[in-house]
C-alpha positions as CSV (number, residue, x, y, z in Angstrom):
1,X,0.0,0.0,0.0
2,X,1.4,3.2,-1.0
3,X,1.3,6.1,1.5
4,X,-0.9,8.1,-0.4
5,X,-3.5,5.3,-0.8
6,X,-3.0,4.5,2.9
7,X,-3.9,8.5,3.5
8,X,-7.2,8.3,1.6
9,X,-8.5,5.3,2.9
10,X,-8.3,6.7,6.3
11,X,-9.7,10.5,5.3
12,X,-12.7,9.3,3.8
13,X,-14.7,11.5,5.9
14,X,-12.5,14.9,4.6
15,X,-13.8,17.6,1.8
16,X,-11.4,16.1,-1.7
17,X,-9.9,19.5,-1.5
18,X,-8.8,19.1,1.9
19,X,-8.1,15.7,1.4
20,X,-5.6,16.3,-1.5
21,X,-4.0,18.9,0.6
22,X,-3.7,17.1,4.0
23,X,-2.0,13.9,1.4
24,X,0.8,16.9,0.3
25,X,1.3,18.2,3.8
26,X,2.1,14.5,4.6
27,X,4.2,13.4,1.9
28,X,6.2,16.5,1.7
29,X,6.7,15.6,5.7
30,X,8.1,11.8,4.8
31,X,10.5,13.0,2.7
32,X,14.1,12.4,3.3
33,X,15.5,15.1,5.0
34,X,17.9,18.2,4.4
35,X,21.5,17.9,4.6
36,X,21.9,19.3,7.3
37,X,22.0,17.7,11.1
38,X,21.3,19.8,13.6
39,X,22.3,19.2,17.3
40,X,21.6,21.0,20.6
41,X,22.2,20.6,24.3
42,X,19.3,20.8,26.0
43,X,18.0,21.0,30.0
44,X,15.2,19.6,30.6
45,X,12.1,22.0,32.3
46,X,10.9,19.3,34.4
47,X,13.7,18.3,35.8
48,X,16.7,19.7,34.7
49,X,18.3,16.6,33.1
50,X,20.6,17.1,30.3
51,X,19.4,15.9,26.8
52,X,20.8,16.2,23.5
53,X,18.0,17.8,20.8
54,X,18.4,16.5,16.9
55,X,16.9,17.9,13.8
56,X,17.5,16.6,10.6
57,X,15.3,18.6,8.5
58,X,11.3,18.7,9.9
59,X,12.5,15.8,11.9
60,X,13.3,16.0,15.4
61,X,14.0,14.1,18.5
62,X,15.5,14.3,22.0
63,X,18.4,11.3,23.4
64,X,20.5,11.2,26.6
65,X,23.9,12.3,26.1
66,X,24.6,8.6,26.6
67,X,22.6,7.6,23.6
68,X,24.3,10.3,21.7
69,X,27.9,9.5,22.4
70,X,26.5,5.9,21.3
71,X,25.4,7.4,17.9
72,X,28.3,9.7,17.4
73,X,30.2,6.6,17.5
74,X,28.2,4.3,15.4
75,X,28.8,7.5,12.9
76,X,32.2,7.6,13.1
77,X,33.1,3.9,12.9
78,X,30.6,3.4,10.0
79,X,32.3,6.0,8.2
80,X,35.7,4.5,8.5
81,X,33.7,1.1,7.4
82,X,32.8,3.1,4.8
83,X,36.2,4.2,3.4
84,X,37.9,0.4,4.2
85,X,35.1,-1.1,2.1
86,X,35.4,1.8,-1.4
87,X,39.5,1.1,-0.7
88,X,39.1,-2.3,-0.9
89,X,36.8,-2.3,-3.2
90,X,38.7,0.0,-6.1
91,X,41.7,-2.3,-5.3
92,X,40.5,-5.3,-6.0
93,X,38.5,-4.1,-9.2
94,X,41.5,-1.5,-10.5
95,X,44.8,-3.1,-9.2
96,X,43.9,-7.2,-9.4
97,X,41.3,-6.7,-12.2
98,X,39.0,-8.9,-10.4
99,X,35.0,-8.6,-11.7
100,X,33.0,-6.2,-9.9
101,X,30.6,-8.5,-8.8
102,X,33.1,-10.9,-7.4
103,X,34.6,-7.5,-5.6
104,X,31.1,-6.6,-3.6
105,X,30.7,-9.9,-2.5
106,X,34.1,-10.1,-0.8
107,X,33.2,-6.3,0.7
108,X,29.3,-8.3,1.8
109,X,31.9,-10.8,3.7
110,X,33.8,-8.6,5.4
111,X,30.8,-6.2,6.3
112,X,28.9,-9.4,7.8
113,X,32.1,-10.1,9.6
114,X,32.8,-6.5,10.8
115,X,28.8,-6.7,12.0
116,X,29.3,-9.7,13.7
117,X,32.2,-8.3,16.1
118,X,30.7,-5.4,17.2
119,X,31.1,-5.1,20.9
120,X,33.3,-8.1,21.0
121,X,36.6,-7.7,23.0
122,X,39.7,-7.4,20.8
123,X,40.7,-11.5,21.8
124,X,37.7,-12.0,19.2
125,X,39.6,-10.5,16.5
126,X,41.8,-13.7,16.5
127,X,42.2,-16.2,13.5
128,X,39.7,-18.8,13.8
């Protein structure tokens, strides 16, 4: 079901006009978002906890500065992922001539490999 299908079944009840325009509000709001990341420190008004404000486009959300480090470094070691894997990758299809396709699924190896240690202790790193 598409999201604009999903939209009219549930706004039967709405004028078309409206209709069409609430389905434009709501798409233009699913869209990915801007560029640009946005991120705030935060105290909380209830209770004066700290909390780290995102907004990446119209999106928006609030984490514990826990939570953020966390994602700050899922970022940064993706990224370095990131630049291993197109390395490798242009190596293996520039330097050895090996077939593209052949290429990506060594990179798919690795990356399930990579996944799979995540949070391991460096002993895991080990030949097996």
């Amino acid at each position: 079901m598409t999201l604009t299908n999903f939209l009219k079944k549930w706004l039967q009840d709405q004028a078309p006009s409206k209709r069409d325009e609430f389905i434009r509000d709501a798409t233009d709001l699913l869209k990915p978002p801007d560029s640009m990341i946005w991120v705030e420190s935060v105290i909380s008004h209830r209770d004066a906890r700290p909390i780290v404000g995102v907004r990446i486009g119209q999106f928006s959300f609030q984490v514990s500065p826990e939570d953020a480090r966390k994602i700050g470094r899922d970022f940064y070691e993706v990224a370095g992922g990131a630049e291993n894997d197109a390395f490798l990758f242009q190596k293996l299809t520039g330097d050895l001539k090996l077939p593209p396709e052949a290429a990506y699924a060594l990179i798919n190896e690795l990356r399930e490999w990579r996944s799979s240690r995540i949070n391991q202790p460096a002993a895991s790193y080990a030949k097996q």
